[in-house]
N, C-alpha and C positions, 0 to 999 in steps of 0.2 A: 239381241238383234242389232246388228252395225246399223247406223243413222242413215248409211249408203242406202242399205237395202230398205229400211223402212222408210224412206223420201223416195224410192223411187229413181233416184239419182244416180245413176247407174248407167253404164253403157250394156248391149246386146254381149260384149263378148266378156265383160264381167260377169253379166247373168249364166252364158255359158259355163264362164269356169267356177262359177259357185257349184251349180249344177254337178259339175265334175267330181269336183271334189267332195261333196257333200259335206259343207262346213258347220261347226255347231250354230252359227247364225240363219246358214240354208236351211238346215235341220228346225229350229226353235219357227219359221214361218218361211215357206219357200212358196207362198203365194204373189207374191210382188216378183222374184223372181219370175215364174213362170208367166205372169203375164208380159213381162218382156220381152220372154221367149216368143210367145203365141206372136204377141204384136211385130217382133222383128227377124227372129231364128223360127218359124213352126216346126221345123224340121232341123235338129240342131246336133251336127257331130259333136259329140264328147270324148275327152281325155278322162276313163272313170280306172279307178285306182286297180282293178282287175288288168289295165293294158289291154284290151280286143278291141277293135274299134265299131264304136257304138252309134248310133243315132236316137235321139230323141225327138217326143212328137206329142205334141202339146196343145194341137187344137181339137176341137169337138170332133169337127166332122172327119174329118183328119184322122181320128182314133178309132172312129168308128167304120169308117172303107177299110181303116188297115188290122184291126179284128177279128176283119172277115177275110180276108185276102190270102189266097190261099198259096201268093207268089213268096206270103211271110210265115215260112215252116217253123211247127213247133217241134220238130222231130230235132231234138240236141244230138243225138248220137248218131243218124243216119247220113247227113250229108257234110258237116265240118269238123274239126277237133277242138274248136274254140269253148267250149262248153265244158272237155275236160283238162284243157288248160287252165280255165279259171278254177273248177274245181275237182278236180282232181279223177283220176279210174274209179277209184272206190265210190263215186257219187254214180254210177251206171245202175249199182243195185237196188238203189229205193230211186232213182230218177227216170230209169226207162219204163212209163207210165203214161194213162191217155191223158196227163197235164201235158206232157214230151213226147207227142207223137201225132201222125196225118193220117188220113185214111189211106189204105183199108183200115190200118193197125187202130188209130182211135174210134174209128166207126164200131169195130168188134170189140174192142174193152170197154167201150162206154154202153154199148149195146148189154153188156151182160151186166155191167155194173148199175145201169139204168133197171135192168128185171129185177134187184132185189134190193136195191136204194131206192126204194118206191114211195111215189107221196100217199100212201094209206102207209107204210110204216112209220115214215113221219110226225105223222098226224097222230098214231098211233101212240108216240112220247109224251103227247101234250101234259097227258095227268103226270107223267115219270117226271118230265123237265119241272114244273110246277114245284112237283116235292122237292125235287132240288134245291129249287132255286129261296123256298121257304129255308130247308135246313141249313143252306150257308149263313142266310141272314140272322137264323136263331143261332149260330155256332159265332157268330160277327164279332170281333174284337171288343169289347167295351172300352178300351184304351180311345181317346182320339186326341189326335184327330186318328182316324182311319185312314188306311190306303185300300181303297177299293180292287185295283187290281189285283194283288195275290189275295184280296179275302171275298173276292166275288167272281169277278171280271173274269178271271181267267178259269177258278175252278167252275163254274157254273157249266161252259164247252167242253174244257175237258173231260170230267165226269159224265156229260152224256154221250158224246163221241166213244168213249174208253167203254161204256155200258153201252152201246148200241155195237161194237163192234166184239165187246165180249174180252174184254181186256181185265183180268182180275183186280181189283180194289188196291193187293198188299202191292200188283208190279206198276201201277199208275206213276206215282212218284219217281220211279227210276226210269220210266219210258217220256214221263216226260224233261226230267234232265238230258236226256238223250239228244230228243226231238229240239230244245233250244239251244244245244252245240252246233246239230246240225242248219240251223236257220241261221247262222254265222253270224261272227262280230268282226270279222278282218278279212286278210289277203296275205296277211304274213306267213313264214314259216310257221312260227307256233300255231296260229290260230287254222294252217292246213294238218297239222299233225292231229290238234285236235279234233277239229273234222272226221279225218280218217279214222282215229280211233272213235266216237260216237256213230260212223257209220256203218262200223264194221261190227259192234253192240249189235246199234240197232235191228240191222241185217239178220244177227246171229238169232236175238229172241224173237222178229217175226216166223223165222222161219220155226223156229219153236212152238212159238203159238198156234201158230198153223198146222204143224202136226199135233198139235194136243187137241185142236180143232176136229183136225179130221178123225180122230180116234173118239173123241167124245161131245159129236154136237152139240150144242145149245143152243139154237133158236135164233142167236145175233147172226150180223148181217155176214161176220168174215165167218163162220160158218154155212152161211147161205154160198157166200163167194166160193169155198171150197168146193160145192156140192153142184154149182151151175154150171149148164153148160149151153152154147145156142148151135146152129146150123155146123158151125165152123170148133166146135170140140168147148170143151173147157179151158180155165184160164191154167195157164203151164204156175209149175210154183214162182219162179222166178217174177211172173205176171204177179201171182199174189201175194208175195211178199211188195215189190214195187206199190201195187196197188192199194194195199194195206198200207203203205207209208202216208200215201199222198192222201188218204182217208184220215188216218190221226193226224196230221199237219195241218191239211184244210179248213180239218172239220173243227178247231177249236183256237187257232193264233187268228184269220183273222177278225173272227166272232169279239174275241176274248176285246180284243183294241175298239171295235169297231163296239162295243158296250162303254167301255172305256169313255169313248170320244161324246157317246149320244148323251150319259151321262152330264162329261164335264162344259156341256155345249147350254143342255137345258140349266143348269147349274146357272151357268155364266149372264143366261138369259131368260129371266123368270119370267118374263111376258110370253113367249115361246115355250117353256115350259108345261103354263096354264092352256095354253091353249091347246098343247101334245098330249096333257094327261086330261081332257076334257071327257072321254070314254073311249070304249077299244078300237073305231073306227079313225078316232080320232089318232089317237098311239101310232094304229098302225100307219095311217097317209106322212105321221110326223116323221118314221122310221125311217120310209125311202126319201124325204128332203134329208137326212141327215145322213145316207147313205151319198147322195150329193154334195152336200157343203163337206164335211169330212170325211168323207170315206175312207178305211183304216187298209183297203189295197192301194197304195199310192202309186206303183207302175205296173203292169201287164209281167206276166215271166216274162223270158225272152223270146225270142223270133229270132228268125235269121234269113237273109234274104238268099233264096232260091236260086235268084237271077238279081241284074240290076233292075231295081223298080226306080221310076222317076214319080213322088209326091211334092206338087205344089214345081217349085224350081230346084228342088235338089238332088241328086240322083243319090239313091244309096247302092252301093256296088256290091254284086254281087260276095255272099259272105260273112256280111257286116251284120253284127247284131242289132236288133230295133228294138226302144224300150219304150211302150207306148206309157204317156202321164195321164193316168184316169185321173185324178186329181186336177193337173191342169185345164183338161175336159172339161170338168164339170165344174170349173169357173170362166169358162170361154162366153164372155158377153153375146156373141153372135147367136149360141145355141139359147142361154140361159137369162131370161131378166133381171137386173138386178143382183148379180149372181154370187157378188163378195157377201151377201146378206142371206142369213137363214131364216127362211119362211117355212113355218111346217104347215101351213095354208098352201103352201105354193101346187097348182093342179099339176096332171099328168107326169109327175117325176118318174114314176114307175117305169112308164114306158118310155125314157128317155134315159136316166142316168146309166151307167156304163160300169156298176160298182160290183157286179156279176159277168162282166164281161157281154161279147155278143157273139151270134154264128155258135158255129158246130162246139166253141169248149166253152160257152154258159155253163156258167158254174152248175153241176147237177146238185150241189148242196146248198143254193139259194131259197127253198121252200124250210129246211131246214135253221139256217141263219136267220130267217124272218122270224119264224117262230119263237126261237131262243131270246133276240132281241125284245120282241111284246113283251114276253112272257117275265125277262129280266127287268125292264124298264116302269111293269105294272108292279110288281112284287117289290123291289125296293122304294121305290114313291111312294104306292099304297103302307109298307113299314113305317115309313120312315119322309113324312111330307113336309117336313121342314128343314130336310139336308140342306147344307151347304159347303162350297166350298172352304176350304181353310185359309186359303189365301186368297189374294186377288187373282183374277182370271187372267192377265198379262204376265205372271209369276209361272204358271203351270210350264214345265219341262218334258218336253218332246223327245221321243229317242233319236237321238245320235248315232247313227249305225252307218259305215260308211258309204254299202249301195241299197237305198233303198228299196224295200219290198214291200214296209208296211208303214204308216201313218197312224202312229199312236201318243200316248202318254205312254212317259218313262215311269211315273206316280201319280196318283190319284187321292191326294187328301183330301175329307172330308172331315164335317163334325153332322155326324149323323142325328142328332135333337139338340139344334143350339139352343131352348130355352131350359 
């Protein structure tokens, strides 16, 4: 962290162009940053290494009118080209989905995808995730320190997403290599070439899967997907391939960080800790303040402005992509007391934090993510009650990725029974 950014010391249009560029010091704590923003840019054009011209938006209330605002379309393919400029044709096949679309079109795929992503199947995982989540921990590296993320964090979503969707065991591995080309590390030529070829994989075995689906049901949900239909027909393949993407993407990055974070948080903070793992009531209320203080979605996808909207004093012109900062949100002193401080005591977060989004594209896998969370955060504690970190908590490494999407650890050492 530059001494600039950690004093604070900083002008409004430095904070911008940190913001921009996403430097590894923005990266390692972009909270002093962003309250810059809030206090002097809330609404802040960015130069972001993609080239389209962006705006960001940083305050509470701010993110939350423009979430819902329906002048800020999530349909990437219907009204600009800017979406496949940044990434590319080949990204139309798993992206034209109701994450990328307005109504009617997201009304009718979430509608359908609402009848059989239902909270009774949900619920229904709890003893499946449970087993899980015990088998990782008994399969746990005995070596430490440990890195929690590839030996929990991330298998723990995977695996149930991949089995609730009916994805077999041997192609897990190679779908989810896929699946982390696709979630990009660049802008460059290679790093588009790469793209394209993981997109055009992944493309290839959804659609595979789906006819092997259709041929021999099984009970999971993308066999349900295949088989539903509502007033307005069934989902076309191309819908269910799309839709099947943004189901294994969702459903397990960013769970997987957002374990990650609640982890290295209680860690860091053993008084907060005791009082999150006091019983399951307790777990749970601890889960949505940390869904607040860290949240591992750090901006909104994109939007793009329909027409010019005018927020606070700045117009964004029609065209312009808007990258809303739930992160910066939910450190806006005005919404939140105290707010650089994590309280899992803190009341009513639930209905206040923004780490599910709001309006029509609330996360329909939010009942899902809560559950995963308890269920990881009881199971490794209850193992394992005197983990700790391996290093000090100002040492821990943040991913570095040039436009962010998620808010996580790059690694997660622990010594899982330091006596």
């Amino acid at each position: 962290m530059t001494q600039a950014f950690a004093s604070e010391e900083f002008s409004s249009e430095e904070a911008a162009t940190a913001a921009s560029s996403c430097s590894r010091e923005f990266r390692a704590n972009p909270h002093p940053v962003y309250a810059k923003l809030r206090e002097t840019a809330p609404v802040c054009p960015l130069s972001p290494p993609h080239g389209v011209e962006t705006y960001l938006i940083t305050r509470y209330d701010d993110a939350r009118a423009a979430l819902a605002d329906p002048r800020l379309s999530k349909d990437m393919y219907g009204g600009i080209d800017a979406y496949q400029r940044i990434f590319g044709d080949s990204s139309i096949a798993l992206d034209d989905n109701m994450l990328f679309s307005d109504p009617p079109k997201h009304t009718r795929l979430r509608r359908i995808v609402g009848n059989t992503f239902t909270p009774k199947r949900t619920e229904s995982l709890r003893p499946r995730v449970k087993k899980i989540a015990e088998d990782l921990l008994e399969q746990c590296s005995t070596s430490e320190p440990v890195d929690l993320l590839p030996e929990f964090c991330f298998p723990l979503p995977l695996v149930v997403i991949c089995e609730l969707l009916g994805v077999p065991e041997n192609e897990r591995k190679q779908a989810h290599a896929w699946s982390n080309t696709v979630a990009r590390t660049g802008f460059g030529p290679e790093a588009r070439k790469a793209l394209e070829v993981a997109e055009g994989n992944l493309r290839d075995y959804l659609v595979d899967l789906i006819a092997r689906k259709r041929q021999e049901p099984d009970g999971g949900l993308l066999s349900a997907l295949v088989t539903a239909r509502d007033e307005d027909g069934a989902l076309t393949d191309h819908e269910l391939v799309s839709t099947a993407w943004v189901l294994l993407f969702a459903g397990h990055k960013s769970t997987a960080y957002q374990i990650g974070n609640a982890v290295y948080h209680l860690l860091a903070q053993p008084e907060q800790k005791k009082l999150a793992l006091r019983d399951a009531d307790a777990t749970a209320a601890a889960i949505e303040e940390i869904f607040r203080f860290e949240t591992s979605v750090e901006n909104s996808t994109f939007r793009y402005a329909k027409e010019d909207v005018m927020i606070r004093d700045t117009l964004i012109p029609k065209g312009a992509l808007v990258q809303i900062s739930i992160t910066a949100a939910h450190r806006d002193p005005e919404a939140f007391a105290d707010p650089d401080r994590m309280d899992v005591t803190r009341p009513n977060v639930q209905a206040t934090h923004l780490a599910f989004g709001l309006g029509p594209h609330y996360c329909i896998g939010a009942p899902l993510a809560r559950m995963e969370m308890q269920i990881a955060l009881t199971a490794l504690f209850g193992r394992y009650p005197r983990m700790a970190l391996a290093g000090a908590p100002e040492d821990a490494r943040w991913l570095t990725v040039p436009f962010p999407a998620f808010r996580g650890l790059a690694e997660l050492p622990v010594t899982l029974d330091p006596s």
